[in-house]
C-alpha positions as CSV (number, residue, x, y, z in Angstrom):
1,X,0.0,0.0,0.0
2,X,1.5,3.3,-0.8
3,X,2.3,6.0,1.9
4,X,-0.8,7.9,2.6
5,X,-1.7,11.7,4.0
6,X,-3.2,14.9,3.2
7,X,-1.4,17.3,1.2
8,X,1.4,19.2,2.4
9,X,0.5,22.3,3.7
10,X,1.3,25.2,0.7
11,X,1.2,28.4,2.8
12,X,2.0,31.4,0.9
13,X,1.1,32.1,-2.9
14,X,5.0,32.4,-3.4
15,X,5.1,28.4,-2.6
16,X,2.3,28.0,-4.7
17,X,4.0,29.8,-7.5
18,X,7.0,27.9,-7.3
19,X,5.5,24.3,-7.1
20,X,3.9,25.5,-10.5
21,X,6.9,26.2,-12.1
22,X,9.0,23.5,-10.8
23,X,6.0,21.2,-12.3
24,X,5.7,23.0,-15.8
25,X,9.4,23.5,-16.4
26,X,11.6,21.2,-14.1
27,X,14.6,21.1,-12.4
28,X,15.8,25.0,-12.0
29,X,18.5,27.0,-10.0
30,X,17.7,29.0,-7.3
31,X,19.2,31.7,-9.4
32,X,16.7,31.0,-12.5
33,X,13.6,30.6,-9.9
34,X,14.7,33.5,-8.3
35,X,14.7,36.0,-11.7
36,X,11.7,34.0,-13.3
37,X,9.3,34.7,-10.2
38,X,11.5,38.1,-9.3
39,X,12.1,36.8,-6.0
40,X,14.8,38.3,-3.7
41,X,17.6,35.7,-2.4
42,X,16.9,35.8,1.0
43,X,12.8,35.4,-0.3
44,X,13.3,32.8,-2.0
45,X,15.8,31.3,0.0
46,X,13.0,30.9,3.0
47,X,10.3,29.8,0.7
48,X,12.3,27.2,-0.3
49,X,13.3,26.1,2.7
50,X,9.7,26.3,4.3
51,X,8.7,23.7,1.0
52,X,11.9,21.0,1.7
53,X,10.7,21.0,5.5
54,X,7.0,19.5,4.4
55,X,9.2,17.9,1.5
56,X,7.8,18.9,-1.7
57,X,11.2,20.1,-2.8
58,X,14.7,18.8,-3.0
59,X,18.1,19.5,-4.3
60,X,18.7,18.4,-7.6
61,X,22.3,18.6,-7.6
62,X,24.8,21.8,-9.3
63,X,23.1,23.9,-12.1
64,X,25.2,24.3,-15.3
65,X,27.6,27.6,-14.9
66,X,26.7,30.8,-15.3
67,X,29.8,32.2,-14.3
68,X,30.8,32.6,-10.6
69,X,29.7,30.2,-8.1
70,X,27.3,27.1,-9.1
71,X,23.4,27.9,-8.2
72,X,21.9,24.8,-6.8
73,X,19.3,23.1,-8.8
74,X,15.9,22.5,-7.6
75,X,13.3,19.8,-7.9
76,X,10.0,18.1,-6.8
77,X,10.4,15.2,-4.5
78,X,11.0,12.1,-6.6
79,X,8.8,10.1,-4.2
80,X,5.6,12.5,-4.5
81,X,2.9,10.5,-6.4
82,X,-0.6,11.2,-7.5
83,X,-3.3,9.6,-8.2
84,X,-5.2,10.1,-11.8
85,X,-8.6,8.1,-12.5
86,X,-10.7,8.5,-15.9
87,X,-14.0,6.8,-15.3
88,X,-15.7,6.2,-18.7
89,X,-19.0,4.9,-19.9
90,X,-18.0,1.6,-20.0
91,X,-14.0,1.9,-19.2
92,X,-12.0,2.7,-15.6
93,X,-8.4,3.8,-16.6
94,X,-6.0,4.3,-13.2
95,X,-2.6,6.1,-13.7
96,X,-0.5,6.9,-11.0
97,X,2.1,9.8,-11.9
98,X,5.0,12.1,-10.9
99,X,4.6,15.5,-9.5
100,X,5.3,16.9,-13.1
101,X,2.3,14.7,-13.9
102,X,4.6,11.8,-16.3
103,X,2.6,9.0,-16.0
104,X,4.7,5.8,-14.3
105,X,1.9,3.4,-13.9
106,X,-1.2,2.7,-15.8
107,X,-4.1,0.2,-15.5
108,X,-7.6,0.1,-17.2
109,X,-10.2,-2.2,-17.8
110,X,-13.8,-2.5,-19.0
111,X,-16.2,-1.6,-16.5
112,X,-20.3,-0.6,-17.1
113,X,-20.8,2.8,-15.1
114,X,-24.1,1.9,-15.0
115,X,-23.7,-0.7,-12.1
116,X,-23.1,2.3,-10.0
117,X,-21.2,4.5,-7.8
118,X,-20.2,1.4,-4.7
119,X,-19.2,-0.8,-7.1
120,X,-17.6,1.2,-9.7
121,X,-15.4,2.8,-7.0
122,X,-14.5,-0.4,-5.4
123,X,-12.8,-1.2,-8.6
124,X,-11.3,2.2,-9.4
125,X,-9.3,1.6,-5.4
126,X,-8.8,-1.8,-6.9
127,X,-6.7,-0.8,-9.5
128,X,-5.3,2.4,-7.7
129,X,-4.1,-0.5,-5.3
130,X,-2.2,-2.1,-7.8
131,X,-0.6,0.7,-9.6
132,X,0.3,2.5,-6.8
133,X,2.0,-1.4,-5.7
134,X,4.4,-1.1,-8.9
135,X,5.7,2.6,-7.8
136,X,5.6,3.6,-4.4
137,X,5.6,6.8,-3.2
138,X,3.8,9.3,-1.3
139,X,0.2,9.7,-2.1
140,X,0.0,13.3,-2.0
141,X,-3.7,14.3,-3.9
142,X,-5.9,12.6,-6.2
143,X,-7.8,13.8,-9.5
144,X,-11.2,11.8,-11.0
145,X,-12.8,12.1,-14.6
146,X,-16.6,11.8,-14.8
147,X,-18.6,11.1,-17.6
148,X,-21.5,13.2,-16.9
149,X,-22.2,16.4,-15.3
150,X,-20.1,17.4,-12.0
151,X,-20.5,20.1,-9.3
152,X,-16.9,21.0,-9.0
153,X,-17.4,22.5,-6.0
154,X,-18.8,19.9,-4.4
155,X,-16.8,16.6,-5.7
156,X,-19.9,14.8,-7.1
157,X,-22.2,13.8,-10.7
158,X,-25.7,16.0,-10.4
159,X,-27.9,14.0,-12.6
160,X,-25.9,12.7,-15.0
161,X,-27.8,11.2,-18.2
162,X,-26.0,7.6,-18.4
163,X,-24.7,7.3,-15.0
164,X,-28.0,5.4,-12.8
165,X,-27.5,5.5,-9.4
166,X,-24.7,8.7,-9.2
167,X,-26.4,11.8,-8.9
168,X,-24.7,13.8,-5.9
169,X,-23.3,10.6,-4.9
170,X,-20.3,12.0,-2.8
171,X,-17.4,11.1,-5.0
172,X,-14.7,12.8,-4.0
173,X,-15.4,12.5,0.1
174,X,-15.9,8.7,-0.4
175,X,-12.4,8.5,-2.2
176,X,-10.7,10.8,0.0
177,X,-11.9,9.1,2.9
178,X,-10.7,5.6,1.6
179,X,-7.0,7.1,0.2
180,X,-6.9,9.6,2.8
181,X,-5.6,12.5,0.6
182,X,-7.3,15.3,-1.3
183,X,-9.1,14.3,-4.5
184,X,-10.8,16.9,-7.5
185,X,-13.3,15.9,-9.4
186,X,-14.6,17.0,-12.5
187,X,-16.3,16.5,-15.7
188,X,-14.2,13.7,-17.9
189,X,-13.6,15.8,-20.9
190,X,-12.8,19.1,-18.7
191,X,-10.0,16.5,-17.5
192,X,-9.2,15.5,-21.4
193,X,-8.5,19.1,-22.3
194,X,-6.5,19.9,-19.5
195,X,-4.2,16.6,-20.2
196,X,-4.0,17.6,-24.0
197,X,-3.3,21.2,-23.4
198,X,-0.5,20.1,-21.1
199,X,0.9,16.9,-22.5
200,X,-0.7,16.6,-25.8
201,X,-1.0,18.5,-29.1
202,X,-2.3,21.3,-28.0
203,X,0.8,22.1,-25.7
204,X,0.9,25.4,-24.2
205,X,-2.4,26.8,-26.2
206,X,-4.5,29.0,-23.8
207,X,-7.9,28.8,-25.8
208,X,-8.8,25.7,-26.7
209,X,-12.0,23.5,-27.5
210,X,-11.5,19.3,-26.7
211,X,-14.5,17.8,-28.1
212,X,-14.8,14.3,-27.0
213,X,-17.3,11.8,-28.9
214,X,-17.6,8.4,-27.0
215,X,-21.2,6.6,-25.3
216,X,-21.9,10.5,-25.3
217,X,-20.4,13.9,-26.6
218,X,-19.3,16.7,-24.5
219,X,-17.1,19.6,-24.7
220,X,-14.0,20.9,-22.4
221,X,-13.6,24.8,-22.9
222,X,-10.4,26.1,-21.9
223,X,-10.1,30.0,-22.0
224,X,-6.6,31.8,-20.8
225,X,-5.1,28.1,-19.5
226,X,-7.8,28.1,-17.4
227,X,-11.1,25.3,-17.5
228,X,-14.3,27.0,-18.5
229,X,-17.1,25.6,-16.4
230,X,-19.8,28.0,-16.0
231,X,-21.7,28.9,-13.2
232,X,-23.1,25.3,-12.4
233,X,-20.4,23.1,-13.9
234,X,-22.1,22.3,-17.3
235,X,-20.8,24.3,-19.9
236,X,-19.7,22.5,-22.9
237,X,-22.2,20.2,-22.8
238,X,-22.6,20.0,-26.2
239,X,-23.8,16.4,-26.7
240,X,-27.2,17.5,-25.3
241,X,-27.9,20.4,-28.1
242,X,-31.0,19.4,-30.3
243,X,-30.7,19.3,-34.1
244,X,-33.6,18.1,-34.3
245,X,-37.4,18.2,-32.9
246,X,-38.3,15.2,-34.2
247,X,-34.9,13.4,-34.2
248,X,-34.3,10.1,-32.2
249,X,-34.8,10.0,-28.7
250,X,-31.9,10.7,-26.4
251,X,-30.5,8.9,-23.0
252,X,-31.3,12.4,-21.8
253,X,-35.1,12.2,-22.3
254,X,-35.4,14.3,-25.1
255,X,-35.3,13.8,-28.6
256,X,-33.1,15.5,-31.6
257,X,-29.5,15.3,-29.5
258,X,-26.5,15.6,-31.4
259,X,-25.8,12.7,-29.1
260,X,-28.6,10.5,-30.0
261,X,-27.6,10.7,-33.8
262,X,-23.2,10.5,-33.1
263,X,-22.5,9.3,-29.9
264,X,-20.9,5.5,-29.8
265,X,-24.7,3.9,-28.5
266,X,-26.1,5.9,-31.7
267,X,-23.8,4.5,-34.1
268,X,-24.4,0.7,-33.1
269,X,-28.2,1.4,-33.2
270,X,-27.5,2.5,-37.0
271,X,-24.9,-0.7,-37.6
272,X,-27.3,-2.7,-36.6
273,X,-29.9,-1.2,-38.5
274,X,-27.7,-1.4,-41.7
275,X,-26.4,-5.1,-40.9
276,X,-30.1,-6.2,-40.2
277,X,-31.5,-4.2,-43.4
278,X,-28.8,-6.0,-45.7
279,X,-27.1,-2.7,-46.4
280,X,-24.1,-3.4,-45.0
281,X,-22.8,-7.1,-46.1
282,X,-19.3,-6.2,-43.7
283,X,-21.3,-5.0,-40.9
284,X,-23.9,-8.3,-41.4
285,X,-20.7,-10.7,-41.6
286,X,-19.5,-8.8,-38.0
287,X,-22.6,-9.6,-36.5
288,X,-23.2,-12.9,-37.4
289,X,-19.7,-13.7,-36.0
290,X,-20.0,-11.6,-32.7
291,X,-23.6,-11.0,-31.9
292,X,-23.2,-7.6,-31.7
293,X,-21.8,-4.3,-33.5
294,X,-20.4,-1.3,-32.0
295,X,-18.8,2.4,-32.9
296,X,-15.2,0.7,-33.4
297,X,-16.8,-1.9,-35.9
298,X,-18.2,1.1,-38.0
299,X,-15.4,2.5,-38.0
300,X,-13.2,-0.8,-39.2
301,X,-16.0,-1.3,-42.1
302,X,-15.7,2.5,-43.2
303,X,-11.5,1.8,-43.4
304,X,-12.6,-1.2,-45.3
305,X,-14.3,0.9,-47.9
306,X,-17.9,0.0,-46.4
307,X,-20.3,2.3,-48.4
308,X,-23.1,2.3,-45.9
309,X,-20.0,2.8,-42.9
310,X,-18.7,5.2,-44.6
311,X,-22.1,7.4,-45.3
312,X,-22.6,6.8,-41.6
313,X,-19.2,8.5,-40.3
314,X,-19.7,11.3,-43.0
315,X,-23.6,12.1,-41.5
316,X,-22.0,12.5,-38.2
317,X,-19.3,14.1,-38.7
318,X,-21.1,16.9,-40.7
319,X,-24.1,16.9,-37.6
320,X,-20.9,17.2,-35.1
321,X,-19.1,19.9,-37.4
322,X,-22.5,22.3,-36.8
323,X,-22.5,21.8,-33.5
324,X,-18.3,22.7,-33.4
325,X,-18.9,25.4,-36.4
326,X,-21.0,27.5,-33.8
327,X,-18.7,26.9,-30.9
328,X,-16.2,28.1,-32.8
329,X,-18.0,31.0,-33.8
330,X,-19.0,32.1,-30.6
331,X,-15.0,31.1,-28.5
332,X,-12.5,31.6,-31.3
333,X,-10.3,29.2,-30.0
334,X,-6.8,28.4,-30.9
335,X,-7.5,24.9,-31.6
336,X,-9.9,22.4,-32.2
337,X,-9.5,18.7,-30.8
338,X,-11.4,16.0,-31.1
339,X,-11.1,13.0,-29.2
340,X,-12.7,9.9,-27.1
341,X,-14.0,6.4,-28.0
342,X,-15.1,7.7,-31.4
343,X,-12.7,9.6,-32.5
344,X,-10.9,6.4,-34.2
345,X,-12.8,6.6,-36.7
346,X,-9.9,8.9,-37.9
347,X,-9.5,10.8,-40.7
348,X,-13.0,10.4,-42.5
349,X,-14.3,11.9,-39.4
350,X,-12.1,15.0,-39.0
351,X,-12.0,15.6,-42.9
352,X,-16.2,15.9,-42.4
353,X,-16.2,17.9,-39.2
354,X,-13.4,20.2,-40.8
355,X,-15.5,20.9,-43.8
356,X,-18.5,21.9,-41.9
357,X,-16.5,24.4,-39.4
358,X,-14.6,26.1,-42.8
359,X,-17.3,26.1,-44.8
360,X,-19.9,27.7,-41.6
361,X,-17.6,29.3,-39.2
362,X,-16.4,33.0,-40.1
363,X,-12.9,33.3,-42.3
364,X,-11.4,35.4,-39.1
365,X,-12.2,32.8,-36.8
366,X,-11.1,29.6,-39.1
367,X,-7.9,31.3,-40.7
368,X,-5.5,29.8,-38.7
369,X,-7.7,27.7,-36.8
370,X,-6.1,24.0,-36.9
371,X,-9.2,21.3,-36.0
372,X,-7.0,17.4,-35.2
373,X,-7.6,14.4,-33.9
374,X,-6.1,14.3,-30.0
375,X,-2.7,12.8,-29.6
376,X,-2.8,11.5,-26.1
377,X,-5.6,9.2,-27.2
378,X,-6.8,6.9,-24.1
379,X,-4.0,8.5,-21.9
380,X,-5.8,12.3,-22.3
381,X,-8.0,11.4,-19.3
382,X,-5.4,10.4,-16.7
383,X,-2.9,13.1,-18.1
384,X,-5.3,16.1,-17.6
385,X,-6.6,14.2,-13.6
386,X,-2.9,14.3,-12.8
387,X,-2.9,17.9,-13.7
388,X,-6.3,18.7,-12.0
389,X,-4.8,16.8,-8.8
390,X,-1.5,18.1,-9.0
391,X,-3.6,22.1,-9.0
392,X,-5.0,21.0,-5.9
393,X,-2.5,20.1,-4.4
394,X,0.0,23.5,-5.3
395,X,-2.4,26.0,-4.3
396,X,-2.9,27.5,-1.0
397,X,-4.1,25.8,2.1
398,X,-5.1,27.8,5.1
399,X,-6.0,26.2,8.3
């Protein structure tokens, strides 16, 4: 079992500030830290020391010259770990990490987050148990992905559409309690486009739209580096917009939802349809083997050259490039991402959701405006909890 506790106190926004830094850039001299966060010596000299006594900072050995006498270089602990968990629709994924949020452990497996809160938690400690067992360390905070809607604030799902059994169930007190550390909890793809914009391709951007198409669709807004969540915690739910009044129904209890025509529950509802109609010979020969079809087969028929597949990804892409078209219109962000379950269906999806953005979306606002498919891929989830935990965990405590 890993060495538990609550987080080091951070007592001043100094500390704070340098925790940040030493996580976003590395090891640095005192001399570097010192001009970077215009610091005086004797300043930062205390700070510093204040942070090794609670042992989120350590000496990382001489700096390179800058003439004179060798600055000292500074690091995070080595042994400092957190704890990153992105709970899916019908994945858990459990990744424990480095202070500078590298992941050294990862685990997932398929789990329904319809059999609820107790037992879907049971098996995300499960698996926290294990990867935590291959690199021990000192638990220091803990950050959970949610695939539904999330009170921030509070640490809990508030009537999530496909997750029976969660609404304000108290996520993050029940896992705190059980690893006895902080934990932050927030909306799965607000997690995604924090792990992209830190680790992925969209490294360094400040405004940024992750769109993630899975079971559902949903948005992460980032605006100035920071995650866009609205007053209530729902912004960017985009999966829930209505194309259509009288559309298919939705898991959400209305009908016309981008969702219920894209999302990865939508597009086996149309395989099937296509493989049971005798549309889709590929998709027929799939289901007569397996029993079943799903978003991933679609996408393996459409590579295939699959007609029918292939009609299918183009229709949703072009009903999800709308939906994006407006966002962009309305944010200008620097980049467009898309990612999640879906998103392998690859290039025949971004080339439609592309078209419908350039083609909708004003010449200002698409100009320079690259729209890609997300390079962390299933790792986006843990990356950007990491990052949430590891926020937690640098900013101010007062008692």
């Amino acid at each position: 079992m890993p060495v538990q506790g609550a987080a080091p106190g951070v007592a001043s926004r100094h500390q704070s500030r340098l925790l940040t830094l030493l996580r976003d850039e590395g090891p640095l001299s005192r001399v570097e830290l010192g001009e970077r966060l215009e610091l005086p010596r004797a300043r930062l000299a205390t700070e510093l020391g204040r942070l090794a006594e609670v042992r989120l900072v350590e000496s990382g050995g001489p700096a390179a010259s800058r003439g004179g006498r060798r600055s000292t270089l500074v690091e995070l602990a080595t042994d400092l770990r957190f704890l990153a968990v992105d709970v899916g629709a019908t994945s858990i994924g459990v990744a424990v990490t480095d202070a500078r949020c590298e992941v050294l452990a990862h685990q997932s497996q398929e789990c329904d987050v319809r059999q609820g809160p107790t037992t879907v938690l049971d098996r995300v400690a499960a698996l926290a148990e294990q990867v935590m067992a291959e690199v021990p360390g000192r638990l220091v905070a803990a950050g959970v992905g949610l695939p539904g809607p999330v009170s921030f604030r509070e640490g809990m799902p508030v009537a999530p559409p496909i997750m029976p059994g969660w609404d304000r169930f108290p996520v993050r007190d029940r896992l705190a309690g059980r690893w006895g550390c902080p934990v932050a909890v927030d909306n799965d793809v607000n997690v995604m486009a924090l792990g992209e914009r830190h680790a992925g391709v969209a490294r360094s951007l400040d405004d940024l739209v992750f769109v993630k198409v899975g079971t559902g669709i949903g948005c992460g807004i980032l605006l100035g580096g920071r995650v866009y969540r609205g007053v209530a915690g729902t912004a960017g739910d985009i999966g829930h917009i209505r194309l259509d009044d009288y559309g298919p129904a939705c898991a959400c209890g209305e009908v016309g939802c981008l969702e219920a025509y894209f999302g990865g529950a939508a597009l086996a509802r149309d395989a099937l349809t296509l493989a049971r109609s005798g549309r889709s010979a590929h998709l027929a020969e799939v289901l007569a083997r397996q029993g079943t079809l799903t978003a991933r087969d679609v996408g393996v028929a459409a590579a295939s050259g699959d007609f029918a597949s292939i009609n299918l990804v183009r229709e949703g892409g072009r009903r999800l490039g709308h939906v994006v078209a407006s966002l962009v219109s309305f944010i200008n962000p620097g980049m467009v991402v898309i990612g999640g379950g879906v998103a392998l269906l690859g290039h025949q999806l971004l080339a439609e959701v592309r078209s419908s953005v350039y083609r909708r979306s004003m010449p200002l606002a698409t100009g320079n405006l690259p729209i890609v498919l997300s390079e962390l891929g299933d790792l986006a989830g843990v990356v950007g909890a990491s990052w949430l935990a590891t926020e937690h965990a640098f900013a101010v405590h007062r008692g």
